[in-house]
N, C-alpha and C positions, 0 to 999 in steps of 0.2 A: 504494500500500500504506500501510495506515495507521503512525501510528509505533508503533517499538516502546513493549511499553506496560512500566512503571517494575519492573513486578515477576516481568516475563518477558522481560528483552531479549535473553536470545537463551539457544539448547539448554543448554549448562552449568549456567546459571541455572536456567532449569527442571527441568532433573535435579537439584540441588541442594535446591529446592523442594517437589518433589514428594518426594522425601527425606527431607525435615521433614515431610512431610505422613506419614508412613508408608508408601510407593508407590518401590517401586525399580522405575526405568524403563530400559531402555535406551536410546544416543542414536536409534535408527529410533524407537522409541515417541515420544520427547519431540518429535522432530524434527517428527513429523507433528501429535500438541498443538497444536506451536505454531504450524506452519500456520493452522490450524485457528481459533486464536483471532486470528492476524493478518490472514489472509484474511478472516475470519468466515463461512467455509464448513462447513457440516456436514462432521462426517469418521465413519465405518463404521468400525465398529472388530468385527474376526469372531476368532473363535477357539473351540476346544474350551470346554465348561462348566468356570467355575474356575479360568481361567487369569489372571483378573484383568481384564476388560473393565470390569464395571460399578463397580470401587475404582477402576480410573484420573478415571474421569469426577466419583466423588466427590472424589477428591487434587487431579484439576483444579478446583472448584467451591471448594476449601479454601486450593489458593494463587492463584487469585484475589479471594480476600477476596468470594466471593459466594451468590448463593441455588444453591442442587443443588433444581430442581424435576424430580422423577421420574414417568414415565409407562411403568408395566410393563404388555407387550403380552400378550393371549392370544387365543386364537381366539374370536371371536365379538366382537372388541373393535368399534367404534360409534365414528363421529366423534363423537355427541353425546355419548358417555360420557368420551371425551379433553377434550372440548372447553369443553363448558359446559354449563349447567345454569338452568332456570328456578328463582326462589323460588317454587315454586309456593303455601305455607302464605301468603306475604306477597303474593301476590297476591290471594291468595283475602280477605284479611283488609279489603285495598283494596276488593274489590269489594263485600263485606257492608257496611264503613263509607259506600262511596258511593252502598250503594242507603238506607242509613238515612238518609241527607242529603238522599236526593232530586237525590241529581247524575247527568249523565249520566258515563261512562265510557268511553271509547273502547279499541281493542283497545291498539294505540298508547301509549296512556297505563298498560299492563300490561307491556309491551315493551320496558321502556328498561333502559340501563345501573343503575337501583337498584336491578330484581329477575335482576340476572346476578349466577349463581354460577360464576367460572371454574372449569372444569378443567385440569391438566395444561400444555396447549398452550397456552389462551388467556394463562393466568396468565402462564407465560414471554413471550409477545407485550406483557403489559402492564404486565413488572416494570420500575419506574422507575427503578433505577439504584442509585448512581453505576455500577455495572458491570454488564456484562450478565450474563443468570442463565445457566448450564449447564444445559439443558435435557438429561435424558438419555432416551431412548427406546430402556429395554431392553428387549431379545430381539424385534425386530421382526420378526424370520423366524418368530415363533408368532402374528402377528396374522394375517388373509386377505389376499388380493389386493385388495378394495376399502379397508381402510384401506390399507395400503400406498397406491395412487392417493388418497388424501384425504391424506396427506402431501404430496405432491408440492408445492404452492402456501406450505406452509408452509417446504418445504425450499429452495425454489426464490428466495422474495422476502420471508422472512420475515413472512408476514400468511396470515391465516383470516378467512374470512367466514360471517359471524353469519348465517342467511336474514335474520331482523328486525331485524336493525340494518344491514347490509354489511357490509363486506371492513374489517380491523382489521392496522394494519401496525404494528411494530414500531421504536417509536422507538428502540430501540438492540436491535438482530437479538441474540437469543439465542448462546451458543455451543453448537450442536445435536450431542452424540455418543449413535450410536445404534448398537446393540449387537445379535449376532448368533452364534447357535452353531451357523449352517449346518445346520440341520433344514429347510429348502427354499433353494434358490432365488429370490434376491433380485432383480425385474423391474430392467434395462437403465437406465430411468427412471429409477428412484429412485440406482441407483449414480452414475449420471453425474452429479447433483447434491453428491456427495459427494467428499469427501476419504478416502481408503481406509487401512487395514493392518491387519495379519495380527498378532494376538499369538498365538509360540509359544507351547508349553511349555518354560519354562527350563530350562536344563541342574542338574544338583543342586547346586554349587555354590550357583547364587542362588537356588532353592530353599530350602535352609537357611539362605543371610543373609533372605529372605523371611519362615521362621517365625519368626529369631530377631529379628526385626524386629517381628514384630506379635506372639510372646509372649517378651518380652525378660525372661522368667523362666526360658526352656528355658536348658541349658547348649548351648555349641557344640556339643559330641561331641555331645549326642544331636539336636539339630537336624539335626545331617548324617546321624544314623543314621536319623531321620522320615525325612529327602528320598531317603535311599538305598532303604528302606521303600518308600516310594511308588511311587519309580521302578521299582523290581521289581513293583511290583502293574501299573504300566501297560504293561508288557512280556508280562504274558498276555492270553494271547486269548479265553481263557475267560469273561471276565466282562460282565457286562452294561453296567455302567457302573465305567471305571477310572477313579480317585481323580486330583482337580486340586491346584491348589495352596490352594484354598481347606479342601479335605479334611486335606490337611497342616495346616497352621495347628490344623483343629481337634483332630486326634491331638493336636497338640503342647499343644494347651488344654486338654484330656480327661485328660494324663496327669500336670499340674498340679496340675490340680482334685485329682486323687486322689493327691496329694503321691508321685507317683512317679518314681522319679531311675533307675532302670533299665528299658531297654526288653531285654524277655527276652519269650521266649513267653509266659509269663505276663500277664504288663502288654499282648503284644500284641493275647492273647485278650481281657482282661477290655475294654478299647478299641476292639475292631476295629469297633462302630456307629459311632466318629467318622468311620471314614475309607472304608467301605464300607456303601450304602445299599441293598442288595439283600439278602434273606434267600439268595436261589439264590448268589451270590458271595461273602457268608459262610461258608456249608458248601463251597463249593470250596476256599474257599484253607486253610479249618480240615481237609476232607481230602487236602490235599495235604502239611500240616500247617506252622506259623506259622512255622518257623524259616528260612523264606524270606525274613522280616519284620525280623530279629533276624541283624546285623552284628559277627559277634565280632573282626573287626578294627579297629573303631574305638575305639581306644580302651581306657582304663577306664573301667569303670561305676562308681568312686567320686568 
């Protein structure tokens, strides 16, 4: 095992870190981090939309002092779209110059590392250092089954192969978290290569150190009365998509913005697009009516 390295040596530390970075973690969250970056094992990280997957991998990228190279998945996604890229304008430009010279041209001589334009993947394969890059590959359960299998090589030994150049390894292996909100089934193969866990949903509590964390304009009371909000909104069944903690955060930025220091039905209405994205779950909770939103126990509102 490699040593520990100076600015994670061990969970405390890291929770500490990630702390300063904005990113409250628990010790199972850090614990697995730091596996992660000590092993130099990809690690899975799955959980509900919003619950903080793709901030962990940026906190991580932040307290190791290094690059956050991101590759977000969707369907229809293409190795050669992750991957790399011909110049092709600077090719072309080559070959108009060398027929004007009268020189011959070979394919070979179009083909080399001066007209690659990395993507995503190769980039992280060929960031130089001093520390290795966070490579993040989010929502990898919305790309297909064939990219999933075109990761494999990558996850497995750290290296991609170019067809026209070969196989490209990694002088210092990426630290690879790749991110999932269990919208399919993730093939046997790709988990095994992985370091795994589960981010819940926080209990309200850290919820609220959460919002007031990343808008340290809210007051306490009403931070707890967001996370207590929310928490009631994810408790119906009704809705198409219940509110994460990412949706919290923005309530709590929404009601800022519009210099508002009570949360009453009011404020809840004129806000509810921060923290609800469906017009159908809109009109549900509006007729059910907001004061399901609006906690008259906490507190005062002065």
């Amino acid at each position: 095992m490699p040593d520990p390295d100076p600015l994670v040596p061990d969970v405390p530390a890291l929770r500490a870190r990630l702390d300063t970075a904005g990113y409250l973690a628990d010790d199972a969250l850090a614990t697995a981090l730091l596996l992660s970056v000590r092993m130099r094992q990809p690690i899975l990280l799955e959980g509900e939309p919003g619950v903080g997957k793709t901030e962990a991998a940026r906190a991580l990228a932040t307290v190791l002092d290094t690059a956050l190279i991101r590759l977000q998945c969707y369907e229809g996604l293409s190795s050669a779209e992750a991957l790399y890229e011909w110049n092709y304008p600077r090719q072309l430009l080559a070959i108009r110059l060398a027929e004007s010279r009268g020189e011959p041209l070979r394919d070979a001589d179009l083909f080399t590392e001066d007209y690659l334009l990395p993507r995503p993947l190769l980039a992280a394969i060929r960031h130089p250092g001093p520390r290795p890059a966070v490579l993040l590959i989010d929502e990898v359960d919305r790309a297909d089954d064939e990219f999933e299998a075109f990761l494999l090589e990558l996850l497995a030994d750290a290296a991609v192969t170019v067809p026209e150049l070969g196989t490209r390894t990694a002088v210092m292996a990426p630290v690879a978290v790749l991110t999932s909100n269990r919208t399919r089934d993730l093939h046997d193969a790709l988990k095994r290569r992985c370091l795994y866990h589960w981010i819940g949903y926080p209990d309200t509590a850290r919820v609220a150190a959460i919002v007031r964390r990343r808008v340290p304009d809210s007051d306490e009371w009403l931070a707890a009365r967001i996370a207590r909000g929310v928490g009631r909104l994810r408790a119906r069944q009704d809705l198409t998509k219940t509110p994460g903690i990412a949706e919290a955060i923005d309530w709590a930025a929404a009601l800022h913005a519009l210099g508002l220091t009570v949360l009453d039905t009011d404020a809840a209405d004129r806000t509810l697009g921060a923290v609800l994205k469906y017009a159908e779950d809109m009109d549900a909770v509006r007729r059910t009516g907001l004061s399901e939103l609006v906690d008259a126990e906490a507190g005062s509102d002065g």
